[in-house]
FIPARO-982705 format. One record per atom (N, C-alpha, C): y, x, z. Coordinates in steps of 0.1 Angstrom, whole numbers, plus 5000, padded with zeros to 4 digits. Each point is the difference from the previous one (the first is absolute). Example, Ala and Ser with C-alpha at 12.3 -4.5 7.8 and 13.67 -1.06 7.14 Angstrom:
2
494351325078;501249915000;501250095000;501149964993;501150095000;501149925008;
//
This chain:
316
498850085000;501249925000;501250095000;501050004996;501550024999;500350065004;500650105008;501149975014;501549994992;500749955004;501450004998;500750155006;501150034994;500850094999;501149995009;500650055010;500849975007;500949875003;500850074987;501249914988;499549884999;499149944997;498749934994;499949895005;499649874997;499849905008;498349904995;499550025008;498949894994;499849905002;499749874988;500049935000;498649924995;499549925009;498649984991;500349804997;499050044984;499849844999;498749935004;500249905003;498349914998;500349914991;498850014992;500749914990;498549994991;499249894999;498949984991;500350054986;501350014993;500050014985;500250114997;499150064992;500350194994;501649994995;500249904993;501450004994;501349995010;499449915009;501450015010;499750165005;499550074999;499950155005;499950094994;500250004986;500350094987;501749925000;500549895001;501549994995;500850045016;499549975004;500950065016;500350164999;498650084995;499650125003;501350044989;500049994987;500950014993;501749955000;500449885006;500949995004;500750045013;499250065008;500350025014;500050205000;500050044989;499450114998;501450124999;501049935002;501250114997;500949945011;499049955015;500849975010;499350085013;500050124996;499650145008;499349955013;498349934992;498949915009;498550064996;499550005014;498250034995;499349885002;499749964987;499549855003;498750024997;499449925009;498949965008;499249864993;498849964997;499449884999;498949965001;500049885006;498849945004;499749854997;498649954997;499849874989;499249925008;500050005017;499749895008;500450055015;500049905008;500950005013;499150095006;498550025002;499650075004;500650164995;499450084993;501050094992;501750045007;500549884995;501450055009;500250025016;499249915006;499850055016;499850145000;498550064994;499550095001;501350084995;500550014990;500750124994;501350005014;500449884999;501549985011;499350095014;499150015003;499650005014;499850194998;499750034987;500150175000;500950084999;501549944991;500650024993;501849985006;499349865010;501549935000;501050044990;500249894990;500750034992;501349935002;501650074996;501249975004;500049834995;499149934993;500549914994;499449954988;499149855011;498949924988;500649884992;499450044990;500549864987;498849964999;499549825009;499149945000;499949854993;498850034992;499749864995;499149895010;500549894996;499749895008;498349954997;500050024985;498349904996;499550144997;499050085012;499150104999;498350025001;499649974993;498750034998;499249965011;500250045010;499249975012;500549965012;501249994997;500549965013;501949924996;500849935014;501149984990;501250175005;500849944994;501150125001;500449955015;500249885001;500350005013;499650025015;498250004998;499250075009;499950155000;500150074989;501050175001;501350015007;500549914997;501350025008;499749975017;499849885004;499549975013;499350125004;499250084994;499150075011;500750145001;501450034982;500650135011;500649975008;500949864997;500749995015;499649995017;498849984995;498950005016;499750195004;499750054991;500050135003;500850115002;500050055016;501350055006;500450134988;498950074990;500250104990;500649944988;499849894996;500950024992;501149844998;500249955007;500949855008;501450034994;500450144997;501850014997;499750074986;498849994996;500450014982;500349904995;501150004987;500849954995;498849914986;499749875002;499749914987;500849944993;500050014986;500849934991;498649904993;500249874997;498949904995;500550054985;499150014989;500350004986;499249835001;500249904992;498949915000;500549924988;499049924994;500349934988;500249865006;500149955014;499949855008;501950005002;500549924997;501350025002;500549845010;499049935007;499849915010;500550055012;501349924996;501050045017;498550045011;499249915006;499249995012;499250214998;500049984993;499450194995;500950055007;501050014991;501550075007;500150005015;500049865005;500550025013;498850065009;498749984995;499150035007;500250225003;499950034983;500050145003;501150065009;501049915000;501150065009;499550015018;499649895001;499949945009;498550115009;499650004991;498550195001;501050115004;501350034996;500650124997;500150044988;499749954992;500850134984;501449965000;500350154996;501250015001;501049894984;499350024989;500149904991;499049954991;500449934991;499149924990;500049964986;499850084989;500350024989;498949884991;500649984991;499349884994;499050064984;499249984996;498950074985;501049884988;500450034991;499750134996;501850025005;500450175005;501250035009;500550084991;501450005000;500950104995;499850125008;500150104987;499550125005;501250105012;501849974990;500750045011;500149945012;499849854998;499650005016;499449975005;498850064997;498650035009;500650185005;500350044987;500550185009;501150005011;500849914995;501149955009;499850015015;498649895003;499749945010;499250095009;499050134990;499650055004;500950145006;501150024996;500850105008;500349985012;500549854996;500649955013;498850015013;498949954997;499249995010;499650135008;500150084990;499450205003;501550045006;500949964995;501450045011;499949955016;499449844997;500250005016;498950065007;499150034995;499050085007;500550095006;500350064989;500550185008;501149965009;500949944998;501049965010;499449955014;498849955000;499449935010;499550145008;499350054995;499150145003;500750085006;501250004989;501250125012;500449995012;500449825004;500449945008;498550015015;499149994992;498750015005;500050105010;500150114992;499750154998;501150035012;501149945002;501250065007;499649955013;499549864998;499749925016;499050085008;499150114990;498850045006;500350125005;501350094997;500050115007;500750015012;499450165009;500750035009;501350044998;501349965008;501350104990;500050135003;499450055016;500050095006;499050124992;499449994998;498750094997;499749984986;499949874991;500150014987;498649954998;498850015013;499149914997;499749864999;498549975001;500149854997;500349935010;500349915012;500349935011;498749894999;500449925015;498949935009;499849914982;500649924994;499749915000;499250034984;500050084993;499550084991;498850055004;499750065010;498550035010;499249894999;500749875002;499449865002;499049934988;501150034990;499749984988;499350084991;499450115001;499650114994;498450015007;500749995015;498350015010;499149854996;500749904999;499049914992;499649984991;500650114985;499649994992;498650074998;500850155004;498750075005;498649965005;500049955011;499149915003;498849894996;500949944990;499649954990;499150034988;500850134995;499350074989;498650095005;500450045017;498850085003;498649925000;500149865005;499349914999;499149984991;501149974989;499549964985;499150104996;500150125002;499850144989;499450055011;499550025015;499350065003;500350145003;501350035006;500950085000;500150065012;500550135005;500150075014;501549944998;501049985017;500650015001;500450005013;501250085003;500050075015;501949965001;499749975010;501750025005;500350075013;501350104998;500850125010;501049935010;500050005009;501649985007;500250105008;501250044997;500450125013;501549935003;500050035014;501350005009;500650125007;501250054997;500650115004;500350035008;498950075014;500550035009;501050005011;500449935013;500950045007;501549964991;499749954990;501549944993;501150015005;500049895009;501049975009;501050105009;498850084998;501150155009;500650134995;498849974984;501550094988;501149914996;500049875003;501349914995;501250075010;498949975016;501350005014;500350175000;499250064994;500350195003;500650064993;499949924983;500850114992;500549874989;500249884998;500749924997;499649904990;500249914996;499149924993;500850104983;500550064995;499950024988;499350125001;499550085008;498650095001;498849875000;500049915009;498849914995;499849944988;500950014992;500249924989;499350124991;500550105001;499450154996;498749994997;499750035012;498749995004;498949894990;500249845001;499849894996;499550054981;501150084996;499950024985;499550114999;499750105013;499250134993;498449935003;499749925008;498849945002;499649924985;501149904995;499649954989;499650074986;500450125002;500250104992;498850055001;499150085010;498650015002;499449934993;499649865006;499449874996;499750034984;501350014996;499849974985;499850184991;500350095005;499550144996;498549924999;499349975016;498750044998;499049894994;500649924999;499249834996;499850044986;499049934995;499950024983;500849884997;500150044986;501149904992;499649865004;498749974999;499449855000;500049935018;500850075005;499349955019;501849975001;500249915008;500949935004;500950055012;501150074999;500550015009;500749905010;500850005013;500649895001;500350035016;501449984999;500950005015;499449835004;498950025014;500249845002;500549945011;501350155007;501349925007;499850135015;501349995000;500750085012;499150164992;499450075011;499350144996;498649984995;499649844995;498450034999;500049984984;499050094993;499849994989;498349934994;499849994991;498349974997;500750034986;498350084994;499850004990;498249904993;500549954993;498849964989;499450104990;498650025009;499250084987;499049984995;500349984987;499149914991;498850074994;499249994998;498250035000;500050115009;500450005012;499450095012;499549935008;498950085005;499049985015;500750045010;499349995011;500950025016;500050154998;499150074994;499550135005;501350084990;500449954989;500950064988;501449995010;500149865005;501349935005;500250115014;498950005007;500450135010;500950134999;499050024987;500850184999;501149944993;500349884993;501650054997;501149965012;499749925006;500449995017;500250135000;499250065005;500350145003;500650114994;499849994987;501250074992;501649945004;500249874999;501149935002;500550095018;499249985006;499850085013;500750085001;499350104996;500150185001;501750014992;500649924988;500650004993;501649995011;499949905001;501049975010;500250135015;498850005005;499850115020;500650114987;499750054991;500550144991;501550004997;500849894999;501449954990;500750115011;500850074997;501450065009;501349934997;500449975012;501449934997;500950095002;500750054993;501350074995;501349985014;499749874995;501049975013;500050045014;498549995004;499949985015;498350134999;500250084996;498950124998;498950005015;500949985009;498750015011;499549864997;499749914994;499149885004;499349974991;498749935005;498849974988;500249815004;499449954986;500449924999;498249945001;499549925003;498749924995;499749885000;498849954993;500049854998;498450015004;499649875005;498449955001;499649874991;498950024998;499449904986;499149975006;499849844993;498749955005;499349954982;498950015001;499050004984;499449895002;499949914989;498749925001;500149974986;498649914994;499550024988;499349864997;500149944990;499549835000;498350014998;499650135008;498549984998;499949975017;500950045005;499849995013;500649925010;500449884993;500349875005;499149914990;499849915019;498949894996;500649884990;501549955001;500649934991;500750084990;499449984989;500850104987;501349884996;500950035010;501649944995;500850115007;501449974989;501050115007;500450005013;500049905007;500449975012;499150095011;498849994994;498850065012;500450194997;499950014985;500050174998;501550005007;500949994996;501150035011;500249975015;499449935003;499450005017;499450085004;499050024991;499350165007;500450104995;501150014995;500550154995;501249995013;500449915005;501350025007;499350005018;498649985000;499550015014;499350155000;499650074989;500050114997;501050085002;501149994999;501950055000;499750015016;500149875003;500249975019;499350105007;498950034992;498650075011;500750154996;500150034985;500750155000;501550035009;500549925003;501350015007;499350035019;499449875005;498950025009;499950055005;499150134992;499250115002;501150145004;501149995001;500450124992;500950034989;499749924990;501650014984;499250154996;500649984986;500150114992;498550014998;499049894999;499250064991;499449834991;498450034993;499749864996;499349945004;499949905002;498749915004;499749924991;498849954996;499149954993;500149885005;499649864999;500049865003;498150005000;500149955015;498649975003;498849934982;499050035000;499349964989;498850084996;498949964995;498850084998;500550114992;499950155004;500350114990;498950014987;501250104991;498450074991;499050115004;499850014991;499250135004;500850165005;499750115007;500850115000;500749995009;500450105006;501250015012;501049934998;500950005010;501349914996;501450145007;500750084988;500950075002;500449995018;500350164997;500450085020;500949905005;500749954986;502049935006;499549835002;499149974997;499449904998;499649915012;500449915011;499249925010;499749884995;499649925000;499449875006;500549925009;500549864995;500549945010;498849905002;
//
């Protein structure tokens, strides 16, 4: 399949007729788009659900199913509920209309359609996207640190969750909390804590791979999402994250070490596989590393694998 190019926007059709998908492909073709198609509702689920594409042009009378039970079931699914549908349909019966609205597409184009404004409609619709996403995109970050915030964790850790599910997937979540906080704010001033705050975020994201989710989720505690890791993977990068930080020298204030404690857990190692439970035990994991001592990791109670479990490593 495809991938689109940065610049790029994809767009997929469903649409039973080779012809409505050779004159689209050709008319839609010098509106800098990677178009996509599929010739029953099943098909476009599957493609939408790999792909998410910026923006479906769906027909109503499909092979196996109607257009409007494609639509009902993205809007049911928290992955893909804010992609953008436009109806192409040859039914031009107000009750159609009001109905697809009434699902969520954003509009509804009538067979046979004017081609400028079918392109028309389709700009419009790919503008508000990206305008949406930005706006998205802005609500989701931290201002301080530049990572993702609580409520972007929320939405990302369920998705995750979900796909681990599906696909049979390792997945592990980090939270560390920054040591003694409160007494580099009162000792050396909250814009050294603020310091501090961004050389931590700054770790986090040096050591995480591109695909694991960083994320400030408020005051000094951070968690990261790591996507196809086990507890045992999720440990040592805890502990990289670790060592990264107890090592940092502050410029400013040269005599002091700065540290954080992490708590690990892994959706093999909760009995309910929902986000709610893996972040419960990752944050009673945090509690027990603070607990014990601070400055190192703890694992969340759970049957281990095979093999030692690293020196930095306890067990809650």
């Amino acid at each position: 399949m495809t991938a689109s190019t940065p610049d790029r926007s994809r767009v997929l059709i469903v649409d039973d007729s080779v012809d409505i998908h050779r004159l689209l492909k050709i008319r839609l073709r010098d509106q800098n788009l990677d178009i996509l198609t599929a010739s029953t509702g099943a098909e476009g689920l599957r493609i939408t659900r790999e792909v998410k594409p910026d923006l479906i042009l769906l027909d109503i009378d499909l092979p196996d199913c109607s257009g409007f039970d494609v639509l009902a079931e993205l809007k049911n699914d928290p992955l893909t509920h804010d992609l953008p549908v436009i109806f192409v349909s040859g039914s031009v019966a107000s009750g159609d209309k009001v109905r697809g609205f009434d699902l969520g597409a954003v509009d509804y184009v009538t067979k046979p359609f004017d081609m400028a404004e079918l392109r028309a409609r389709v700009r419009s619709a790919l503008r508000t996207r990206r305008l949406m996403r930005m706006l998205a995109q802005r609500a989701h970050l931290d201002g301080l640190t530049g990572l993702w915030n609580r409520a972007h964790l929320d939405v990302r850790l369920r998705e995750c969750v979900d796909a681990a599910r599906r696909h049979g997937r390792h997945l592990s979540l980090v939270m560390a909390d920054i040591d003694h906080f409160k007494e580099l704010n009162d000792s050396y001033g909250h814009p050294f804590g603020d310091h501090v705050l961004q050389e931590v975020a700054r770790v986090l994201e040096d050591v995480a791979r591109s695909e694991d989710i960083s994320c400030r989720y408020g005051g000094e505690e951070f968690a990261v999402i790591l996507c196809e890791s086990d507890c045992r993977e999720a440990v040592k990068v805890a502990e990289r994250f670790r060592a990264r930080i107890e090592g940092a020298v502050w410029h400013e204030h040269e005599d002091i070490t700065v540290t954080a404690s992490f708590g690990v857990s892994s959706l093999s190692l909760v009995a309910i596989k929902s986000p709610e439970a893996l972040l419960n035990s990752t944050d009673t994991a945090l509690y027990e590393a603070k607990r014990t001592g601070r400055n190192h990791v703890v694992l969340a109670k759970g049957e281990m694998a095979l093999g030692a479990p690293p020196a930095a490593m306890r067990t809650a």
